[in-house]
C-alpha positions as CSV (number, residue, x, y, z in Angstrom):
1,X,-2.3,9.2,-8.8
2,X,-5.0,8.6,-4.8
3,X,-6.9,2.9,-3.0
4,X,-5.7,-3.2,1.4
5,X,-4.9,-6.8,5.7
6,X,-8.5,-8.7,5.6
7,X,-10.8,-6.3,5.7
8,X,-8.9,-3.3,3.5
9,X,-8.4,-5.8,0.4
10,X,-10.0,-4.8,-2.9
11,X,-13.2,-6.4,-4.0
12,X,-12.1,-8.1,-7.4
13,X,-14.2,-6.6,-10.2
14,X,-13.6,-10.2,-12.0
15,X,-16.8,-12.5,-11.9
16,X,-17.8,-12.0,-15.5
17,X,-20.8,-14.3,-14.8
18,X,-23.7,-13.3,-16.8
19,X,-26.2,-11.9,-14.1
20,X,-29.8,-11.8,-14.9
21,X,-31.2,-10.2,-17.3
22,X,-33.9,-9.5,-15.7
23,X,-34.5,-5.4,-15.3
24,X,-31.2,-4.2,-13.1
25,X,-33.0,-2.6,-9.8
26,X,-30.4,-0.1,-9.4
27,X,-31.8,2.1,-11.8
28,X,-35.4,1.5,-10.5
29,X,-35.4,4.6,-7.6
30,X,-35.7,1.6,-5.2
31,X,-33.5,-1.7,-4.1
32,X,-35.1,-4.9,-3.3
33,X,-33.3,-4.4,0.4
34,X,-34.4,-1.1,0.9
35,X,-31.4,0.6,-0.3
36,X,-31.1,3.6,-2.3
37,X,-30.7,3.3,-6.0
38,X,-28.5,4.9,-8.3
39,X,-31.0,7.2,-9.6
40,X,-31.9,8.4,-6.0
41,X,-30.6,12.0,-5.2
42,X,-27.4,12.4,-4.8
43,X,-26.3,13.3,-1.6
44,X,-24.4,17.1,-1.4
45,X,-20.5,17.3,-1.6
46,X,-21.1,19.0,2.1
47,X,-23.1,15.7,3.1
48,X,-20.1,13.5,2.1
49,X,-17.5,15.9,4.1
50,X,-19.4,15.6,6.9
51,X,-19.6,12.1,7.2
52,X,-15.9,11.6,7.1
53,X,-16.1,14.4,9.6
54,X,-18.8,12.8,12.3
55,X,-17.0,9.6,11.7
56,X,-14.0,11.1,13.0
57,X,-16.1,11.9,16.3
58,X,-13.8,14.0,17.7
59,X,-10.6,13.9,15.7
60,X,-8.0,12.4,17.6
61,X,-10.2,10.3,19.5
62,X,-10.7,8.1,16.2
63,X,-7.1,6.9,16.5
64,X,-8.2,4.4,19.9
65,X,-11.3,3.1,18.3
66,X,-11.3,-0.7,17.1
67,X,-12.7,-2.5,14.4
68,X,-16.6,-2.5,16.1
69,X,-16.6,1.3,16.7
70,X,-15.2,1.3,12.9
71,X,-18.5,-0.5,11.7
72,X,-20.6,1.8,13.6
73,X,-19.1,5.0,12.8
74,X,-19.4,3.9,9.0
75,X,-23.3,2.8,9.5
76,X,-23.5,6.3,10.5
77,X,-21.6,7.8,7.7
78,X,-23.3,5.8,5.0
79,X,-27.1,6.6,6.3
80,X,-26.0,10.1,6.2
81,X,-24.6,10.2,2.4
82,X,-21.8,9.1,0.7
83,X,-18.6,9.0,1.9
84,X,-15.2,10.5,0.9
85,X,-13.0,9.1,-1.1
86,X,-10.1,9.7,-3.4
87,X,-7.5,10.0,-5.8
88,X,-7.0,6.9,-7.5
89,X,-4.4,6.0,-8.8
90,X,-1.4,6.3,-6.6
91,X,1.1,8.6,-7.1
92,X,1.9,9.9,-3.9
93,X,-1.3,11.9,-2.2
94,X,-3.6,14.5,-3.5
95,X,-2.8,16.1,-6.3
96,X,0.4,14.6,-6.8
97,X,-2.1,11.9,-8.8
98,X,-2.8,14.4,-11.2
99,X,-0.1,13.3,-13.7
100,X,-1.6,10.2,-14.1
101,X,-5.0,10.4,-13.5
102,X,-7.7,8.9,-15.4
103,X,-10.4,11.1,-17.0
104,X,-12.9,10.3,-19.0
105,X,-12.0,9.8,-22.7
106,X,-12.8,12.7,-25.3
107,X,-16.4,11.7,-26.4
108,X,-17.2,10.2,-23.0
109,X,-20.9,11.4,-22.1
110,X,-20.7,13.7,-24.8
111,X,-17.6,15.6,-22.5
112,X,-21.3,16.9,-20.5
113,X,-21.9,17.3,-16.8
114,X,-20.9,14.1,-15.6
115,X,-23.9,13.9,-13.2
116,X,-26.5,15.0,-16.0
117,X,-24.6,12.3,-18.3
118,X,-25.2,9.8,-15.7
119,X,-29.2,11.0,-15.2
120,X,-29.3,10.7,-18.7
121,X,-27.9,7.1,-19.5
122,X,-30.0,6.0,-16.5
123,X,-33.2,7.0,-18.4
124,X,-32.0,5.9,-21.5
125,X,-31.6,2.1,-20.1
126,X,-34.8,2.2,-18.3
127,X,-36.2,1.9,-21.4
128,X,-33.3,0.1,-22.9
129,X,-32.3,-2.3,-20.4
130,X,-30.1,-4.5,-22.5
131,X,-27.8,-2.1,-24.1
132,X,-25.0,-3.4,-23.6
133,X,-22.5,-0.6,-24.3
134,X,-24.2,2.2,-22.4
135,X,-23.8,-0.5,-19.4
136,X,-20.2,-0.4,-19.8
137,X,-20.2,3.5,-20.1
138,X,-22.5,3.5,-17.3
139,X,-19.8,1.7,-15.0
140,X,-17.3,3.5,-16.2
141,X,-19.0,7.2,-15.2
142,X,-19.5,5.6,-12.2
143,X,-15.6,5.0,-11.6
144,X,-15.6,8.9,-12.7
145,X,-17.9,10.3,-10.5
146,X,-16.7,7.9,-7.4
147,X,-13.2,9.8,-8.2
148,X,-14.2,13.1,-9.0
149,X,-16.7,13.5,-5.8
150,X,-14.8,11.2,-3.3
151,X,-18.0,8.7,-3.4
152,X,-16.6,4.9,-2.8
153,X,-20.5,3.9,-3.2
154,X,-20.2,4.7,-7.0
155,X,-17.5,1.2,-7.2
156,X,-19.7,-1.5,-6.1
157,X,-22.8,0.5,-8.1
158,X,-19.7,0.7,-11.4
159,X,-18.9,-3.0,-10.4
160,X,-22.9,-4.2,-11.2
161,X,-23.3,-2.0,-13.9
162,X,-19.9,-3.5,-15.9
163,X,-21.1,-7.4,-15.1
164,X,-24.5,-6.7,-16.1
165,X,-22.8,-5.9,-19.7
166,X,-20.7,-8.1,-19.5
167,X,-24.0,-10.7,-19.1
168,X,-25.3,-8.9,-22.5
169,X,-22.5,-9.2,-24.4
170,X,-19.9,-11.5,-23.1
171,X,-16.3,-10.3,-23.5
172,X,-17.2,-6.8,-24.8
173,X,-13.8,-4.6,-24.7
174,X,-16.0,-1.6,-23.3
175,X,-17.1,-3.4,-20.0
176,X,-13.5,-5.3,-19.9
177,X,-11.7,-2.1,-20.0
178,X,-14.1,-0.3,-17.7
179,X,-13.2,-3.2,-15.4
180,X,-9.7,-2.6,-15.7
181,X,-10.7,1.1,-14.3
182,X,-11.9,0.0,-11.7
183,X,-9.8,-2.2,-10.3
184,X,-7.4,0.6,-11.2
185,X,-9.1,3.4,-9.3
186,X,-9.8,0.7,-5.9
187,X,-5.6,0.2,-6.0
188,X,-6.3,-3.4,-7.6
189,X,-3.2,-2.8,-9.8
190,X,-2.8,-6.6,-10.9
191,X,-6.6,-7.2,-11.5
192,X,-6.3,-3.5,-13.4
193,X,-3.8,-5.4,-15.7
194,X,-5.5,-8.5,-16.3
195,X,-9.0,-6.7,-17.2
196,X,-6.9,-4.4,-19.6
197,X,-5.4,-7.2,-21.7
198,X,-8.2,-9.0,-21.5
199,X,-9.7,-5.3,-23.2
200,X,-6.7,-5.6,-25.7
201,X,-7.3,-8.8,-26.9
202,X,-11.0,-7.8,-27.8
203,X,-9.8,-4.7,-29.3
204,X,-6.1,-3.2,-29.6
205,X,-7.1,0.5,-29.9
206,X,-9.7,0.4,-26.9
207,X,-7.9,3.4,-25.6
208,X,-9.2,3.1,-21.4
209,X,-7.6,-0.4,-21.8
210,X,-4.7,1.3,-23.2
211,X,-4.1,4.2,-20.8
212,X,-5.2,2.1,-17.7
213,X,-2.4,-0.5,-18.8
214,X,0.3,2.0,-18.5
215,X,-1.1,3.1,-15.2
216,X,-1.3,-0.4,-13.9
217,X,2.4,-0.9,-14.9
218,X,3.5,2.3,-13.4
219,X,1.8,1.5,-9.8
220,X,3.5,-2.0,-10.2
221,X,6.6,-0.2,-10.6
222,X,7.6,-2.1,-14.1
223,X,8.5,1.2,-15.8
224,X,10.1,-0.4,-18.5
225,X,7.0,-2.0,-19.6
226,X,5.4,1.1,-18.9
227,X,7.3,3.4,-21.4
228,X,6.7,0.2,-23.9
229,X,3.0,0.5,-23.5
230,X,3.0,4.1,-23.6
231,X,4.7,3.7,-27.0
232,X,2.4,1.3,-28.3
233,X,-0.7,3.4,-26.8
234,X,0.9,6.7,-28.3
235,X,0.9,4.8,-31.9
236,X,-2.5,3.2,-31.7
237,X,-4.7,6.2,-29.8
238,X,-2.8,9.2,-29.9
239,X,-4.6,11.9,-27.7
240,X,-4.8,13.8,-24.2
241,X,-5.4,10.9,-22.0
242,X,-2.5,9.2,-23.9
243,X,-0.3,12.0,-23.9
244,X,-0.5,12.5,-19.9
245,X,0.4,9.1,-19.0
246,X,3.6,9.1,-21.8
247,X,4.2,12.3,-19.9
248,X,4.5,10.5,-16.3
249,X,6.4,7.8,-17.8
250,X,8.9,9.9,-18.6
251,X,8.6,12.1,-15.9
252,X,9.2,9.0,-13.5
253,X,12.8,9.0,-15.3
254,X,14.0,11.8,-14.7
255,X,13.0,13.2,-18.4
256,X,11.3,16.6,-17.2
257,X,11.8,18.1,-20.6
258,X,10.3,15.3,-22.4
259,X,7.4,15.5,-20.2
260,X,7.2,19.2,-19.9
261,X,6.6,19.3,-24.1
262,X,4.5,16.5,-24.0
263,X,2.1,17.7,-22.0
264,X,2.2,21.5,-23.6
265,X,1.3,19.7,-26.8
266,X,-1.9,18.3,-25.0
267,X,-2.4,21.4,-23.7
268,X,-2.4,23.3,-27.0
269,X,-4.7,20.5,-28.3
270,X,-7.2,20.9,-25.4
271,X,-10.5,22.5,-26.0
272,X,-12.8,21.2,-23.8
273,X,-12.6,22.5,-20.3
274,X,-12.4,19.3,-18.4
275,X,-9.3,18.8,-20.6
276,X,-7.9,22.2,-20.5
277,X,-7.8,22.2,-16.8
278,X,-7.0,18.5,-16.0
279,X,-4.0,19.4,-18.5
280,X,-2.8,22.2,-16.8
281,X,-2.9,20.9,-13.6
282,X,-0.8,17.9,-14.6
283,X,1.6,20.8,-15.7
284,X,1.3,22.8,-12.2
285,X,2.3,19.8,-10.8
286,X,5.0,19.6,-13.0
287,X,6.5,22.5,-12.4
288,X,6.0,22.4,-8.3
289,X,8.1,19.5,-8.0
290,X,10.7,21.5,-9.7
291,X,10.4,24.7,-7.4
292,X,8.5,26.6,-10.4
293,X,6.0,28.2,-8.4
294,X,5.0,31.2,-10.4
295,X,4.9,28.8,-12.9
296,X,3.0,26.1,-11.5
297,X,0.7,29.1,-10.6
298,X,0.1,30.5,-13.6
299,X,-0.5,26.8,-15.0
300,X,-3.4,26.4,-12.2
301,X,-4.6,29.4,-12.9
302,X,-5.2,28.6,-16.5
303,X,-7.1,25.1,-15.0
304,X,-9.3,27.4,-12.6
305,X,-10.3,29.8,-15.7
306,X,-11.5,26.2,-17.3
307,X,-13.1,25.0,-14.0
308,X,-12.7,27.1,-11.3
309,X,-13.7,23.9,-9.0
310,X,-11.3,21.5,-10.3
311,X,-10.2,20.0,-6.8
312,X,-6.6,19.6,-7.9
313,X,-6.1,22.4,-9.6
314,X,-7.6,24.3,-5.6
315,X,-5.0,21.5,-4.0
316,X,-2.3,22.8,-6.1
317,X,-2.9,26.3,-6.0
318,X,-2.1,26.2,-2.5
319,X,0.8,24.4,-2.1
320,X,2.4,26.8,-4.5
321,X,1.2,29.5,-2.6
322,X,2.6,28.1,0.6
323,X,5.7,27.1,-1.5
324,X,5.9,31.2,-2.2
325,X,5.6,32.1,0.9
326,X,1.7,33.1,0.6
327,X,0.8,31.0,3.7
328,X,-2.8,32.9,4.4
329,X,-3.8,32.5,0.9
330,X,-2.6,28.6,0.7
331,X,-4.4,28.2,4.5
332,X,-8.0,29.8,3.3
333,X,-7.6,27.6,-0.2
334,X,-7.1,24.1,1.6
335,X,-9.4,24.4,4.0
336,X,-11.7,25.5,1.7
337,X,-11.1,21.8,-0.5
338,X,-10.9,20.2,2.5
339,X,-14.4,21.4,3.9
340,X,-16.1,19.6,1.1
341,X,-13.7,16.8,0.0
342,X,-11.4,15.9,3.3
343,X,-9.3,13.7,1.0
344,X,-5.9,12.7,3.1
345,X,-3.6,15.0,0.5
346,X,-4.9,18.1,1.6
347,X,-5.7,17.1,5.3
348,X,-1.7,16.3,5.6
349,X,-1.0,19.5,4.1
350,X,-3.2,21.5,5.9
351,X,-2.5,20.2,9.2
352,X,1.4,20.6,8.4
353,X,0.5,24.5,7.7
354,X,-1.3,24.7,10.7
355,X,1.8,22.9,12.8
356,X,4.1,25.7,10.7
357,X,2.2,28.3,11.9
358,X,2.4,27.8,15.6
359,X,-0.7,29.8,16.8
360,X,-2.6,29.1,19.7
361,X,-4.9,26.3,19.2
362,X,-2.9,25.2,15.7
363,X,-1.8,22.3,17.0
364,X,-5.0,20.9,18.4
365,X,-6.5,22.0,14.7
366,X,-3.6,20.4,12.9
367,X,-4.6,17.1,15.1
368,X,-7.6,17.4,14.2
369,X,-7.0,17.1,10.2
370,X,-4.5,14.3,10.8
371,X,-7.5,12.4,12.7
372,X,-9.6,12.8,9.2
373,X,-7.4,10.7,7.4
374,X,-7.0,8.3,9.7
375,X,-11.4,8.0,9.4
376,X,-11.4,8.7,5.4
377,X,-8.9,5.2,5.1
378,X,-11.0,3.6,7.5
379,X,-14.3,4.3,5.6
380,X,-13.0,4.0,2.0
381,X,-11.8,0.5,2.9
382,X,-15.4,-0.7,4.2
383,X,-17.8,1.8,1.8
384,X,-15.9,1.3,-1.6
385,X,-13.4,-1.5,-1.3
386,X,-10.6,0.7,-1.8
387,X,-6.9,-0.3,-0.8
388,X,-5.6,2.6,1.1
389,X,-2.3,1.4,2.7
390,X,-0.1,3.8,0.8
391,X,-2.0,6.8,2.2
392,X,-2.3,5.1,5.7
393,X,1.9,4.6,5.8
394,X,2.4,7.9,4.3
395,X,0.2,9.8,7.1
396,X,0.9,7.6,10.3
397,X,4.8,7.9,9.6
398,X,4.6,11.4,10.0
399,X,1.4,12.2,12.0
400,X,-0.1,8.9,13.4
401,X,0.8,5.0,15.0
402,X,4.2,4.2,13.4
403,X,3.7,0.6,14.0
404,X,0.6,0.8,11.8
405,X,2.4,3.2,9.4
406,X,5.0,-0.1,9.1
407,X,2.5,-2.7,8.9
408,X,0.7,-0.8,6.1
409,X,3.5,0.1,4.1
410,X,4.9,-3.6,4.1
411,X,1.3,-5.0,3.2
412,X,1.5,-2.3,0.4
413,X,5.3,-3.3,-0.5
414,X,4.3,-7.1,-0.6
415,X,1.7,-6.1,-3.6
416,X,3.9,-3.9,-5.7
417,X,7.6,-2.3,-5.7
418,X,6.8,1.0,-7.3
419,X,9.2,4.0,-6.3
420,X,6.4,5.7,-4.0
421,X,5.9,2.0,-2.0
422,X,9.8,2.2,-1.2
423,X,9.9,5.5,-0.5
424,X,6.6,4.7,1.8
425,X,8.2,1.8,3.1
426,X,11.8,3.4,4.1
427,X,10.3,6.0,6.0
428,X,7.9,4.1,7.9
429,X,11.1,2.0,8.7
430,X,12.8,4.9,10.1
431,X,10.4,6.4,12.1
432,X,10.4,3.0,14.3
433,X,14.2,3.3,14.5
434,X,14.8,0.6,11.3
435,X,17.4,2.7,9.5
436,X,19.5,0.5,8.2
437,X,17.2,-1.9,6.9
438,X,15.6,1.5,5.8
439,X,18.6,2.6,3.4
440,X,18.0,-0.1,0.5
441,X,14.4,1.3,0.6
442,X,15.2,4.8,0.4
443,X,17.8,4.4,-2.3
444,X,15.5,2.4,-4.6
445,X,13.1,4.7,-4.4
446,X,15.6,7.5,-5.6
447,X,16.9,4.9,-8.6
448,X,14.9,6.2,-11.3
449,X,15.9,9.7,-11.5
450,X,12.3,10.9,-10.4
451,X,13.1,14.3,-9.2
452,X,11.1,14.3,-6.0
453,X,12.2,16.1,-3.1
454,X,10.3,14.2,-0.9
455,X,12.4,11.2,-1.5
456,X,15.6,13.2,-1.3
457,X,14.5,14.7,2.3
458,X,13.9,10.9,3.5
459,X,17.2,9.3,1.9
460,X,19.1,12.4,3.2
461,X,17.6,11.4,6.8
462,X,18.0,8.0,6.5
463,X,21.6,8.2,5.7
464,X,22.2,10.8,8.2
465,X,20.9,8.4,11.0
466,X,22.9,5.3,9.3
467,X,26.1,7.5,10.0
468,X,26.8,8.5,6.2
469,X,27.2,12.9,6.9
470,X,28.5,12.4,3.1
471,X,25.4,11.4,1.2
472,X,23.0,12.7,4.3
473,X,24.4,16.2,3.3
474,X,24.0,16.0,-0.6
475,X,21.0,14.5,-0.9
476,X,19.3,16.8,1.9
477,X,20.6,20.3,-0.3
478,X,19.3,18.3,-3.5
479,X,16.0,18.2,-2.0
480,X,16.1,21.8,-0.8
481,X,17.9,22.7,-4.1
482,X,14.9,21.2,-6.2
483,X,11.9,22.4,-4.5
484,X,12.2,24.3,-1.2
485,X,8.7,24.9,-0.3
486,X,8.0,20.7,-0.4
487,X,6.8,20.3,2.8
488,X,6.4,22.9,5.7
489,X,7.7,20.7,8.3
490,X,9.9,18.7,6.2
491,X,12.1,22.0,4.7
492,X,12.5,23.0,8.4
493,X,13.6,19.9,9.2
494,X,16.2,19.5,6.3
495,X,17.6,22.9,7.0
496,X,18.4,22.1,10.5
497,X,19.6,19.0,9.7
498,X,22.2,20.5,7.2
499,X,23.2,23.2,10.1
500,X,23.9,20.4,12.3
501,X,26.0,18.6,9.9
502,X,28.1,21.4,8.8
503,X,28.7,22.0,12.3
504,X,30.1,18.6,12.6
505,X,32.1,19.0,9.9
């Protein structure tokens, strides 16, 4: 639920003017300018990883380099592959996006390999050029694929494939709706909005449109239009991508039971396997931020039997093993997702285990991951036109420039008042010593019910610094009460906080 200042601000997917018809080059094997088409071969996964990786040239080092050095360093990274990118919609980092993400719908691509679905609707429009609707489901893999492999090159290639059916078949709900995805999955949460009712009005049971209007609502932070739509879109398209989102909504209100049997009833309707395990996952995740590990566990474990490379059912797997105290086994698996996806979710994480750990050499190593993320935001901004200030405040608070952590979560806060933007937003405002214009933040974000103890730990902090030991001291044990093994760092943190305060008492 993984996407803003001049140069970070989404490229709006909303020039419906009809391009030409003439034959779309991308297809081709070869641009006009030289570039690489879409049906090129793809670079590796590895290829991608290391991009990020040369661009952060050094890790740390990254964090002085200006805006010139940042155009070079992505020259690099884009002659050398794709870059990395991720997570879309925004809830939280990593894999806490998994409750909301967007898959592709049941019948999408024929529920095939995404890459050999993509081959094969390239081929089919070479010799079909002005089918409209496999334009539209063109773009929309596109979106897919750009998520799924951390590839920001795939929006701008979804962006001309959408417009060019949108020049076949003005207003057609498929290309509308696949625009609302996209602006969706580049943080464009007000364009994601607009495209999706634009869908709606074509056609009130184009489910994408449906499910990417709840989305867009939720990242707005108008839940009560959100559980609306999720009504309407459970009455007009009942199904898995439906039932996931209903499943946040509630979630977001503190109705874990509701969305706990929601999403068991998708699960138990799931047969293919990119269902089964993007189901289960949204489960794991589910029961994690409850302090269920050996549940959340054997939920990801059911994901990995249905794809045993589903990125955030690896991402989730080791947090609960960390959570459980399995710190070797949660080590080895994030590296391992972060060596050919170094998305900022995992990075965090993994540089937080490293810090945890203490060994020689961990620190420089947890540094180093920290220094990714900082080069991921950077590239995704330029390569894909993806708005990553939520991930740039969350990181920098914690592990980067808190005056940039500040400025990114008030550009972020100025676009949309969703709990994780004033959670975002209070933080950064503590770490640069803002606390009490921090609190109304950090209580906002904690309104909803959402049982997150990662809010919790950072209202608990807040109000400790603000002089209130009261609510400092409850909602610190809440957060250690709901899910102790949150955050390496953070748990350490609240538990020595809480000594401290007892000891004042």
């Amino acid at each position: 639920m993984p996407p803003r200042t001049t140069d970070s601000t989404p490229e709006r997917p909303d020039d419906d003017r009809a391009p030409s018809t003439d034959p779309e080059p991308e297809i081709t094997g070869e641009r006009e300018d030289g570039a690489r088409s879409d049906s090129a071969p793809e670079p590796g996964v590895d290829q991608r990883a290391a991009a990020v990786r040369r661009a952060a040239d050094g890790g740390r080092r990254w964090r002085a380099l200006h805006l010139a050095g940042c155009a070079v360093l992505l020259a690099v990274a884009v002659t050398g592959g794709a870059i990395a990118v991720g997570g879309v919609q925004d809830r939280g980092a990593g894999v806490d996006a998994v409750s909301a993400a967007g898959a592709l719908s049941p019948g999408d691509l024929a529920r095939g390999d995404l890459d050999a679905g993509i081959a094969s609707l390239q081929k089919h429009l070479r010799a079909q050029p002005k089918d409209y609707g496999s334009w539209a489901t063109l773009g929309v893999a596109y979106v897919e694929q750009a998520r799924t492999k951390g590839d920001p090159s795939r929006y701008p290639q979804a962006q001309r494939a959408l417009k060019r059916s949108l020049g076949l078949e003005p207003g057609n709900d498929q290309a509308l709706a696949g625009q609302a995805a996209l602006a969706a999955a580049r943080h464009d949460f007000p364009g994601a909005l607009t495209h999706a009712d634009r869908a709606l009005k074509q056609n009130p049971y184009n489910e994408r449109a449906l499910c990417t209007r709840i989305d867009a609502l939720v990242e707005l932070g108008r839940y009560d239009d959100a559980a609306k739509a999720a009504d309407i879109a459970d009455d007009r398209r009942p199904g898995i991508p439906v039932f996931t989102r209903y499943a946040y909504v509630h979630e977001l209100r503190g109705d874990v039971r509701t969305a706990r049997e929601v999403l068991e009833r998708a699960l138990s309707s799931a047969h293919a396997p990119a269902d089964v395990a993007y189901v289960a996952t949204a489960l794991g995740q589910l029961a994690w931020n409850q302090g269920e590990y050996k549940r959340a566990l054997g939920h990801y474990a059911r994901a990995l039997a249905a794809d045993d490379a589903y990125l955030p059912a690896l991402e989730g797997r080791a947090r609960a093993q960390a959570a459980s105290g399995d710190r070797k086994a949660a080590v080895r698996g994030l590296e391992q997702v972060v060596a050919r996806f170094p998305l900022p979710g995992p990075l965090v994480a993994l540089g937080e285990l490293y810090e945890d750990r203490g060994a020689d050499g961990d620190r420089a190593k947890a540094g180093d991951q920290y220094a990714l993320v900082d080069a991921w935001t950077a590239l995704a901004r330029a390569g894909g036109g993806a708005n990553t200030d939520l991930e740039t405040a969350l990181a920098a608070a914690d592990h980067g420039d808190k005056k940039e952590a500040l400025r990114a979560a008030r550009a972020e806060w100025d676009r949309r008042h969703s709990v994780h933007t004033a959670d975002a937003l209070a933080w950064a405002l503590h770490v640069n010593g803002r606390d009490e214009e921090a609190l109304p933040y950090a209580r906002r974000a904690t309104a909803t019910g959402y049982r997150n103890a990662v809010f919790l730990y950072h209202r608990g902090v807040i109000e400790r610094a603000t002089g209130d030991e009261r609510g400092a001291r409850s909602h610190l044990k809440a957060a250690l009460d709901l899910n102790p093994g949150f955050s390496p760092l953070g748990a350490r943190e609240v538990r020595t906080a809480l000594k401290d305060l007892e000891g004042n008492r």
